[in-house]
Structures are given as C-alpha cells and as structure tokens.
C-alpha positions, 0 to 999 in steps of 0.5 A: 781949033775943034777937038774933031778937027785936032784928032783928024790932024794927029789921026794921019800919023803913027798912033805911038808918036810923041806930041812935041811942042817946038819953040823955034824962036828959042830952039826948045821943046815942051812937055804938054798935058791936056785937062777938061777946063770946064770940069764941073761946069754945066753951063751950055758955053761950048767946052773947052780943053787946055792944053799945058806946057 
C-alpha cells in the first residue's frame, strides 16, 4: 500500500480518531508507530515507512 493511498483511507474518518490494530485471531490490540525506513538512504529505491507495533 501507497502512502497516498493509506492517507485517502484514514482522510474519511474523524481527524482526532486513534489508529488501532486488532488482532482477531488472538482478541488483542497494538499500539503502533511509524518511522522513515530509509532515513539517510539516498539511493532511487522507492521509500519506505515502517509501521511498529
């Protein structure tokens, strides 16, 4: 998934709403983070975001 395409989804709620992430299977939730994965690179790879939870 696309950064742009990320932001158009999250855009149609509440800008104030808390990102969740629910794992169904085990019935829990996760506290996330993101960070630049490529900080310092400067090849021409497409960057990247990591999303931490």
């Amino acid at each position: 998934m696309r950064i742009k395409d990320l932001i158009e989804q999250l855009s149609m709620y509440e800008e104030n709403s808390e990102v969740i992430i629910y794992d169904d299977d085990n019935d829990r939730e996760y506290e996330i983070a993101a960070i630049d994965a490529d900080e310092g690179d400067e090849s021409d790879n497409d960057p990247q975001i990591m999303i931490i939870f």
